[in-house]
N, C-alpha and C positions, 0 to 999 in steps of 0.2 A: 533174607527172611527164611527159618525154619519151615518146611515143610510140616502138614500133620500130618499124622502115622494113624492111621484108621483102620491099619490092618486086624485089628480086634475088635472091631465095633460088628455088631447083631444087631437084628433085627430085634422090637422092645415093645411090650403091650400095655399102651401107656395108664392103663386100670390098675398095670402090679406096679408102677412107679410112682404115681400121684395119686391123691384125694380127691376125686373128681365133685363139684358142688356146682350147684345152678344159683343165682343170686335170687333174692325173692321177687315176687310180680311186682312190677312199676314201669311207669312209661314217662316218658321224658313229659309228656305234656303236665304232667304233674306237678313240674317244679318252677319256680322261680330262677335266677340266676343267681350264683353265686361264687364259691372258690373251691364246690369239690366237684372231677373228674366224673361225666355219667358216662359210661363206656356202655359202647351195643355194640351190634355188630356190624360196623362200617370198615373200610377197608385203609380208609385213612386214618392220619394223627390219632397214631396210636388207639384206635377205636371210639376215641373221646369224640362226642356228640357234641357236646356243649360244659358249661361248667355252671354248676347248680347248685342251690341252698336247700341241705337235706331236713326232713321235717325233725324237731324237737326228738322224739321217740324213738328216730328211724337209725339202726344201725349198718355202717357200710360195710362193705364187704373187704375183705381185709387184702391189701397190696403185696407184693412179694409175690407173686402168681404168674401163671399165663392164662392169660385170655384168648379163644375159642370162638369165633362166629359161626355156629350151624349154617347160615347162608352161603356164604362165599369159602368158609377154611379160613378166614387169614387168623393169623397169631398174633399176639404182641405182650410183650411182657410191661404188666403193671407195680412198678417201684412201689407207689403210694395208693392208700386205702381210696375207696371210690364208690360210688355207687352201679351198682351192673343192671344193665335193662335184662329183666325175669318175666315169666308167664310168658306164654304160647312159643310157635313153633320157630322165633327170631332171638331166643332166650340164648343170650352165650353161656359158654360154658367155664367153669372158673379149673385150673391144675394148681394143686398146691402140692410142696413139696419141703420137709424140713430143712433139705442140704439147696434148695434154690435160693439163689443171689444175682444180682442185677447182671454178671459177666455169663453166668452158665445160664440163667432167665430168657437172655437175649437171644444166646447160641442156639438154646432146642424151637426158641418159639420161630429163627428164622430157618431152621430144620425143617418144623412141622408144615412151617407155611408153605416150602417148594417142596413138601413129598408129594 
């Protein structure tokens, strides 16, 4: 196996690389069960709380990202749209980024998580 060569890698301010966005206010007790992704900020599978039927109106928050727990730090890259637990001070954080894809997604979020 190839070595990686990191001898060019800096230190990076992750505000001038992503789009930083908060999901809107919601709390899991809000929903019923169903087949989309509520992600907060828990440390496990992949931050997903449970799997939830979103209201008629309600738009999710769009996949391709990493996710952010203000609690703990953990990271974890969300493939597919979801809904994000928002409002107060357990609100994750969403990174979006045009050139992020499931391979480099993976890579920074398990960066972020042991820095």
């Amino acid at each position: 196996m190839n070595k990686l060569d990191i001898s060019g890698w800096k230190e990076f301010v992750i505000g001038k690389l992503f789009e930083i966005k908060r999901p809107d206010s919601r709390s899991i007790k809000q929903y019923e069960d169903g087949s989309v992704p509520f992600v907060s900020s828990g440390n496990f599978n992949n931050g997903i709380d449970k799997f939830v039927t979103p209201f008629s109106d309600e738009c999710l928050d769009r996949g391709n990202c990493i996710t952010i727990s203000p609690v703990d730090g953990s990271c974890f890259y969300q493939p597919t749209d979801f809904l994000g637990r928002g409002g107060g001070g357990s609100s994750i954080i969403l990174l979006y980024n045009d050139n992020l894809n499931e391979k480099n997604g993976m890579f920074i979020s398990t960066i972020l998580r042991k820095h």
